[in-house]
C-alpha positions as CSV (number, residue, x, y, z in Angstrom):
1,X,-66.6,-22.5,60.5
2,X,-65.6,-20.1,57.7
3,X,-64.3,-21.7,54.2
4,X,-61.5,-19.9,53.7
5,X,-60.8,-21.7,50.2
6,X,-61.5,-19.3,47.1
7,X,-65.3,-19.9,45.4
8,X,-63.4,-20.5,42.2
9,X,-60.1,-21.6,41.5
10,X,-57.3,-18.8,40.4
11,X,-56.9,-18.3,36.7
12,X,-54.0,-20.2,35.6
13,X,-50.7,-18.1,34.7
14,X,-50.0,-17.9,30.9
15,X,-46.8,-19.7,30.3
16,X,-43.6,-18.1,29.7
17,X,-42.5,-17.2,26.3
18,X,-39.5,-18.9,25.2
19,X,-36.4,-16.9,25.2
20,X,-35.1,-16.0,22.1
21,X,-32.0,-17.8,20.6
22,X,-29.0,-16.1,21.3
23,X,-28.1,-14.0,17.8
24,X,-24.9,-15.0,15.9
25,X,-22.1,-13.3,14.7
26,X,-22.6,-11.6,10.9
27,X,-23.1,-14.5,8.3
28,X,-19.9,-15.7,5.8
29,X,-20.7,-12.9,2.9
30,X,-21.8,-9.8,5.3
31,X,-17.7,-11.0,7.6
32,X,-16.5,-10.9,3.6
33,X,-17.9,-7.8,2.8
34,X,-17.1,-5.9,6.3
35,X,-13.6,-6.9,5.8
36,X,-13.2,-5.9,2.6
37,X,-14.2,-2.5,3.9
38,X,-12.0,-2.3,6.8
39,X,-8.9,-3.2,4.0
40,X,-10.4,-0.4,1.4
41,X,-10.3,1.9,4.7
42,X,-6.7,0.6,4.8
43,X,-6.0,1.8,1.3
44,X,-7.7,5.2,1.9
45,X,-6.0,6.2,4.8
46,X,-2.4,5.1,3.0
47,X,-2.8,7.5,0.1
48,X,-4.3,9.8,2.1
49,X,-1.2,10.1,3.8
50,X,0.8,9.9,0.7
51,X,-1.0,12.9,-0.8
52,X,-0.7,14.5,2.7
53,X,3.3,13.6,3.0
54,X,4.1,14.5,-0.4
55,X,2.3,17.9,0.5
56,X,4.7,18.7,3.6
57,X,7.5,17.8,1.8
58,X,7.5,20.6,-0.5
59,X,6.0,22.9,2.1
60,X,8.8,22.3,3.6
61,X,11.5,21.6,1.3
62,X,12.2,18.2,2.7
63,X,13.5,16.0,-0.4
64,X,13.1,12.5,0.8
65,X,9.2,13.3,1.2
66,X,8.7,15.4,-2.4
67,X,6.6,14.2,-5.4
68,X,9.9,13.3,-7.3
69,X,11.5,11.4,-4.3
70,X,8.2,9.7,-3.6
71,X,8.2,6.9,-5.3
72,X,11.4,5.7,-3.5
73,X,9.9,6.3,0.1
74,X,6.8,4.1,-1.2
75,X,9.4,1.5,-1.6
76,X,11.3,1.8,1.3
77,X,10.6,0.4,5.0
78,X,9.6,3.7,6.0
79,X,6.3,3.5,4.6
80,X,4.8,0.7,6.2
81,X,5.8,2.0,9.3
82,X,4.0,5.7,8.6
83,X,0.9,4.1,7.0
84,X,0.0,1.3,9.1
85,X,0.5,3.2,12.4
86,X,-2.1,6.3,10.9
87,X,-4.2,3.4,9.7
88,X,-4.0,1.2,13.1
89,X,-7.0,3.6,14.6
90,X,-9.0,2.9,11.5
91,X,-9.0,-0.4,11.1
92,X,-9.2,-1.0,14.8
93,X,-12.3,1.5,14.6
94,X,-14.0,-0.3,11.8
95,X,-14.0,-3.7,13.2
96,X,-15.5,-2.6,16.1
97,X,-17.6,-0.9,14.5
98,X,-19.0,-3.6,12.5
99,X,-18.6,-6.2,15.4
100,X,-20.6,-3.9,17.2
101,X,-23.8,-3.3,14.5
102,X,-24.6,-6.9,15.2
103,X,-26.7,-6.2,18.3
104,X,-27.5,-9.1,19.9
105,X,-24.2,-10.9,20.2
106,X,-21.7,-9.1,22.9
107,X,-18.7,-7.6,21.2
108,X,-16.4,-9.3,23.8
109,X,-17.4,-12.8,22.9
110,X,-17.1,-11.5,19.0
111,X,-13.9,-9.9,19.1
112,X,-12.3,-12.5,21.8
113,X,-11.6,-10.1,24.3
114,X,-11.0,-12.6,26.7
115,X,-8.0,-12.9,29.1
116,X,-5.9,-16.3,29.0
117,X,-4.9,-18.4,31.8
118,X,-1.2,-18.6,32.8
119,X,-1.5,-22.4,31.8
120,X,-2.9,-21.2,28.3
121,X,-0.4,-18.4,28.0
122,X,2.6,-21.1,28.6
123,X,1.9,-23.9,26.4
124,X,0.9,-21.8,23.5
125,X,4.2,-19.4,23.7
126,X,6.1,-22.6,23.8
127,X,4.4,-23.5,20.4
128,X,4.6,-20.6,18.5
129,X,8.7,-20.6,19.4
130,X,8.8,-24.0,17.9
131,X,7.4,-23.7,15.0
132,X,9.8,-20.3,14.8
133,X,12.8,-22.8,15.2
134,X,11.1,-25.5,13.0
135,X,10.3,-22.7,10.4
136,X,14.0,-21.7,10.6
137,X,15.8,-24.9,10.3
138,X,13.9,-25.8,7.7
139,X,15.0,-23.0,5.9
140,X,18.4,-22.5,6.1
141,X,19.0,-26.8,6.6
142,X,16.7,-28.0,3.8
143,X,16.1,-25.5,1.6
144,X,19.6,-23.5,2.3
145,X,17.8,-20.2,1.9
146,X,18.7,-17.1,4.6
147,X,16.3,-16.9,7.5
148,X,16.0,-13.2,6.9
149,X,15.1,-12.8,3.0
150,X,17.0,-10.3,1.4
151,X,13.6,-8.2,1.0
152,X,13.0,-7.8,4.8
153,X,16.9,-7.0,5.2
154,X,16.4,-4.1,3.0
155,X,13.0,-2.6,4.7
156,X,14.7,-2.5,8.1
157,X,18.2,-0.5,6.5
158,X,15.5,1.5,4.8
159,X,13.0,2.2,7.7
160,X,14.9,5.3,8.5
161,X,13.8,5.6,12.3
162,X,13.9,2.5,13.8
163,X,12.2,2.8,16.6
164,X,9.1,3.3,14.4
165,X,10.0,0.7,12.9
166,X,9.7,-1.8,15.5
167,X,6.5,-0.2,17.2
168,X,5.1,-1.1,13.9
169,X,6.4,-4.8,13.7
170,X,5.7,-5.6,17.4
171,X,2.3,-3.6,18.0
172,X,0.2,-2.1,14.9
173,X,0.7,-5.3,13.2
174,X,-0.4,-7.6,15.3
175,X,-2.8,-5.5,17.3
176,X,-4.8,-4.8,13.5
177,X,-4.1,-7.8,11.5
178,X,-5.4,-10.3,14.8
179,X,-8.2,-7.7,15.4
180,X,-9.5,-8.4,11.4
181,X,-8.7,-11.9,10.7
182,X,-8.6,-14.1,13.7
183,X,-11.1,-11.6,15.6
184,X,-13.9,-10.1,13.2
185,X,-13.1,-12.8,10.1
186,X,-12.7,-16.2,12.0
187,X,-15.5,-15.6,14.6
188,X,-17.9,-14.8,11.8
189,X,-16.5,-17.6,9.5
190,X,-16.6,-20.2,12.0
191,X,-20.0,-19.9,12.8
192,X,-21.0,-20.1,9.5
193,X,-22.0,-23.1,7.2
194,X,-17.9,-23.5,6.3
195,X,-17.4,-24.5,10.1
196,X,-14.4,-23.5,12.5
197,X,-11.5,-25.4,10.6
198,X,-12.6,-24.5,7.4
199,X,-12.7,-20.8,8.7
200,X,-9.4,-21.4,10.1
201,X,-8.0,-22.2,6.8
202,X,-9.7,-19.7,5.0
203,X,-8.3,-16.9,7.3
204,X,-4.9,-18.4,7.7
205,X,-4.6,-18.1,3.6
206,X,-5.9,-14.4,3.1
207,X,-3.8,-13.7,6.1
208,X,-0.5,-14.7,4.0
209,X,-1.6,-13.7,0.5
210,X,-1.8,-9.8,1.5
211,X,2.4,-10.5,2.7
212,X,2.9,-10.4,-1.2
213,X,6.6,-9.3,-0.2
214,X,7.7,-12.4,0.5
215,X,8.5,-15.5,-1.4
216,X,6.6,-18.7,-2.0
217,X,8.5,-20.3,1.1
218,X,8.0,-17.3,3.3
219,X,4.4,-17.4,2.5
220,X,4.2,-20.4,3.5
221,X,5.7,-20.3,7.2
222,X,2.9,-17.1,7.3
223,X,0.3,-19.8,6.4
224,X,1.6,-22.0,9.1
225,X,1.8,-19.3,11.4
226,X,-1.8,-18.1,10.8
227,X,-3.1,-21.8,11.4
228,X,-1.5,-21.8,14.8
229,X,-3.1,-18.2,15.5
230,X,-6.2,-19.5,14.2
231,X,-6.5,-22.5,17.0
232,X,-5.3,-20.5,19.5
233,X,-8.5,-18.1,19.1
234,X,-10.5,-21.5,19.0
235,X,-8.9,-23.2,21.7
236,X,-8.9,-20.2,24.0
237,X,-11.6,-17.8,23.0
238,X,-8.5,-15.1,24.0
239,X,-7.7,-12.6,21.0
240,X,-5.6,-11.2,23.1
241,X,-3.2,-14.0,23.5
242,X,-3.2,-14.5,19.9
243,X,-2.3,-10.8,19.7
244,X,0.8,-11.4,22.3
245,X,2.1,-14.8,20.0
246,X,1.9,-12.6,16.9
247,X,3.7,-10.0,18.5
248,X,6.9,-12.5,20.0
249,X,6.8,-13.7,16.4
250,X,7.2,-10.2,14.9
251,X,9.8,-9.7,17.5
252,X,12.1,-12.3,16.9
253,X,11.6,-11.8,13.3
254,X,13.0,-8.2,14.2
255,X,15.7,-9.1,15.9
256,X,17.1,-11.8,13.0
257,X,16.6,-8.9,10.9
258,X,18.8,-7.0,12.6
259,X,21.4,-9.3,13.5
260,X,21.2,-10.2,9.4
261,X,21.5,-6.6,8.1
262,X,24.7,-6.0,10.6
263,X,26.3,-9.1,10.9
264,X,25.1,-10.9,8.3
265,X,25.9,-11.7,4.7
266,X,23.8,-8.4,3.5
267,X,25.3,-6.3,6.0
């Protein structure tokens, strides 16, 4: 009968190579660094459009937007509105961008673009509304200060086209500021030696500081705020509900505004 078994055994099969760990996000000084670009991009773009404003306006005789008229349409609400909505693509852009570079690590997972549940969606709107009403009562029960500082009073009777205005409040700010600091900053942060609460912290804090235009208080409740912001992205790994919390905050910050500056004591 024929042997049908081999005259030698089959060479064995080399063994697999182990798969590479999974890269990380860009280390604590490199999410530093990047950021610090995207905010000089910031910077760039705003007196770009200032030189470029001041430029139409005496092309075309328009006063409010001249060289000697300038100065009080930097101070006004108008500004804010015109330079962060130019500046939105750019900083958008740039945090991709840099998100991006670091091959190896899917931007979605980076950037938390990740939708939330219904359940998440719930509880967390139900938080960020109380600590709205538990930021207001402290304010105007313990501290008997306005809910609506006189400051932010003034930007919205100076922000000339409302509208703008409010696209600016309810969209470009929260769509930019979330994209930087709880997308690019805490993801990198967080997986750094510091850890997620530390990263948390450390967002939360630049996050207020740049809102010099408010007082020590108001500061404050935008350090609060960011902390909330910062567990949501944690908690839910969704940027995007973070985005949408920022954005009902900004809203009902707009609409005490405008209750204030009408009905109010400044009105």
């Amino acid at each position: 009968m024929m042997d049908l078994r081999p005259e030698s055994p089959p060479p064995a099969m080399p063994p697999a190579a182990p798969a590479s760990p999974k890269r990380g996000p860009w280390g604590f000084w490199a999410t530093l660094g990047f950021s610090a670009a995207v905010v000089a991009g910031l910077v760039g773009v705003s007196f770009g459009v200032a030189v470029v404003v001041t430029f139409v306006g005496d092309v075309l005789g328009i006063d409010a937007l001249r060289g000697k008229h300038l100065a009080e349409t930097l101070r006004s609400g108008l500004w804010p509105s015109i330079c962060y909505n130019f500046a939105a693509g750019v900083i958008v852009g740039l945090t991709v961008l840099f998100a991006w570079l670091r091959r190896g690590y899917p931007l979605k997972e980076y950037l938390g673009l990740r939708k939330p549940t219904g359940r998440q969606m719930g509880f967390w709107v139900l938080a960020i509304v109380a600590l709205m009403a538990a930021a207001d009562a402290v304010t105007y029960f313990v501290l008997h200060k306005p809910i609506v500082p006189p400051s932010q009073v003034e930007m919205y009777e100076t922000a000339g086209f409302v509208p703008l205005f409010f696209l600016t409040l309810v969209i470009a700010a929260p769509v930019c500021e979330e994209m930087l600091f709880r997308g690019f900053m805490l993801e990198g942060f967080s997986r750094s030696k510091i850890g997620p609460v530390a990263a948390v912290l450390v967002t939360s804090a630049l996050w207020a500081v740049v809102h010099i235009q408010y007082d020590g208080w108001g500061i404050a409740t935008i350090f609060l705020t960011g902390l909330l912001l910062g567990a949501v992205r944690l908690k839910t790994g969704s940027l995007w509900l973070a985005m949408l919390l920022h954005g009902i905050n900004n809203l009902a910050a707009g609409i005490e505004t405008v209750l204030a500056a009408h009905f109010g004591p400044h009105g």
